[in-house]
C-alpha positions, 0 to 999 in steps of 0.5 A: 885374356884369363893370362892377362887378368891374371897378371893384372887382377888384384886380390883385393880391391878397395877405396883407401888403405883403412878399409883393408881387411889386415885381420883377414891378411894375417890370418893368411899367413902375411906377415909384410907389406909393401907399401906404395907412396904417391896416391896409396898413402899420401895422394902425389900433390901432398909433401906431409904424412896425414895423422891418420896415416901415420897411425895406420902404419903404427898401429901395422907395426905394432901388430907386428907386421913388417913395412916396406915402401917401394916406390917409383919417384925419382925423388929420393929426398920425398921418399926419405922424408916419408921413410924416416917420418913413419920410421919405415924402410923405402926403396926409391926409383925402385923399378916397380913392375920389374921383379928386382923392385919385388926382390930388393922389398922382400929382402928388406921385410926378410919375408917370402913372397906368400907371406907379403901383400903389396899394396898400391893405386897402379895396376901396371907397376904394383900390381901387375909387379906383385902378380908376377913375383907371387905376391898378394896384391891389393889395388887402392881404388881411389878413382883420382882425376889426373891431369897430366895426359900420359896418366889419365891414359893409364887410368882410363885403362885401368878403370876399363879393365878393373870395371870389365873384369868386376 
């Protein structure tokens, strides 16, 4: 069980992206986050970046820290749009918990995996992918209702173990 928790237990846990510590993150030496989209960012229903979202990533690029979106939406034209509107690079369909996701968004940051943190709402694709490639990983625990049965499964599952492990 500790060799699943440690490859599914995030470092951090919190509700939104503005409530995560990035004074705390560069002061342990991150210098690039990659950034998950649907229900991280921007919740999966929504097709516009929310003004306060586009002024937390300003405000990370102007601290100068390095962006990437990783993405696993089969959907590059919604991956697009939000890359070029936060003027961010992004990987779609990106294979996220596979280490090539990891890989292909550290290439792109040109940073090491301890010098990143991934932040994203799925423990078994960002988080899980994050743990193995050594890579800080911060869950967004938002607790959204899902509708589609395949991922309520998955939500109940992670609330169980996020709950169990707390």
């Amino acid at each position: 069980m500790d060799k699943l928790r440690s490859l599914l237990y995030p470092r951090a846990i919190v509700p939104d992206i503005f409530l995560i510590d990035i004074k705390g993150l560069r002061e342990q030496g991150i210098k690039g986050l990659i950034l998950d989209i649907d229900d991280t960012l921007i919740p999966r229903e929504v097709r516009d970046v929310y003004p306060n979202v586009f002024e937390w990533v300003q405000a990370r690029k102007d601290e100068g820290l390095k962006l990437c979106l990783t993405s696993n939406s089969r959907h590059p034209l919604r991956v697009k749009y939000f890359s070029e509107t936060l003027g961010v690079p992004a990987l779609h369909f990106s294979l996220k918990p596979l280490p090539i996701a990891f890989r292909r968004s550290l290439e792109i940051l040109g940073t090491s995996a301890d010098e990143t943190a991934m932040i994203g709402d799925q423990l078994f694709m960002d988080i899980l992918g994050a743990n193995l490639a050594g890579i800080y990983s911060i869950y967004i625990d938002h607790r959204k209702e899902e509708t589609f049965p395949p991922r309520q499964w998955m939500r109940w599952a992670e609330r169980y173990l996020i709950d169990h492990w707390r």
